[in-house]
N, C-alpha and C positions, 0 to 999 in steps of 0.2 A: 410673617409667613403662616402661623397658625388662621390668621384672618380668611387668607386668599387658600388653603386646601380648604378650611370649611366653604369657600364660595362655590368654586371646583366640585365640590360631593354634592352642594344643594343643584348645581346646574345639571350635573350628572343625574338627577333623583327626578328633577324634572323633566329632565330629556327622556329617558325610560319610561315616566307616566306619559308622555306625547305619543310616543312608540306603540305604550300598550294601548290608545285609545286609535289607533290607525286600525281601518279595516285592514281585511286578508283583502278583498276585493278594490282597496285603494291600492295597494302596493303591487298588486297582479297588472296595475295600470301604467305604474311607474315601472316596471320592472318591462313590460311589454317597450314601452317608449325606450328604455334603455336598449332592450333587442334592437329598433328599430333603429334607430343612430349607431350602435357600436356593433351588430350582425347581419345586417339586412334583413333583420324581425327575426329570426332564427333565434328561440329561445327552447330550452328544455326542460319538463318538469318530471321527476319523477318519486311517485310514493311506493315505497316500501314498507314492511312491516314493521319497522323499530323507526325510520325517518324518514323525512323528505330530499331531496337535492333539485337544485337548481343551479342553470348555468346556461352561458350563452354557446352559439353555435349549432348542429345536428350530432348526432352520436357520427363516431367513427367504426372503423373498421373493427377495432378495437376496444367492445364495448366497456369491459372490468373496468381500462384503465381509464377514458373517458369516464363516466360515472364517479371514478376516484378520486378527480379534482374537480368535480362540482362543488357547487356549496352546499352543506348541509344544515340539519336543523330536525329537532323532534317533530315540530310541526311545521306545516307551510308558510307561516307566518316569523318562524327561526330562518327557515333556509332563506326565504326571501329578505329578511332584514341583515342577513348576512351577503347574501349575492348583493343588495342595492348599497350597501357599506362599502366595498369593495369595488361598486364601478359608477359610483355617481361622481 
């Protein structure tokens, strides 16, 4: 058992170095292509002063609560690794 969690951490170490070497500009590609199959391109970004969000569909009527289950992230590069986590 001890064998297989140290394999599990190094795959995990290495999958995080894959991540950090991804552009912003690759993942804004993947992230569009996912609009494009699961909203009919309907994707939304938005920056704010402390983080990004990201999420599929148009804002509603109902902006706050819209905005409040997007994905988030410090940078655009969190929220998107977080929004393509969740819908690839």
């Amino acid at each position: 058992m001890f064998r297989e969690n140290e394999g599990i951490k190094r795959l995990e170490q290495k999958a995080a170095q894959l991540l950090d070497d991804v552009s912003e500009s690759n993942l804004l590609k993947i992230a569009f292509s996912v609009a494009d199959r699961d909203s009919d391109g309907h994707l939304s970004i938005f920056k704010f002063t402390t983080n990004y969000r990201v999420g599929l569909e148009t804002p509603t009527d109902d902006i706050r609560e819209y905005i409040n289950k997007l994905y988030e992230g410090r940078t655009l590069k969190e929220a998107l690794l977080e929004f393509l986590y969740e819908n690839m």
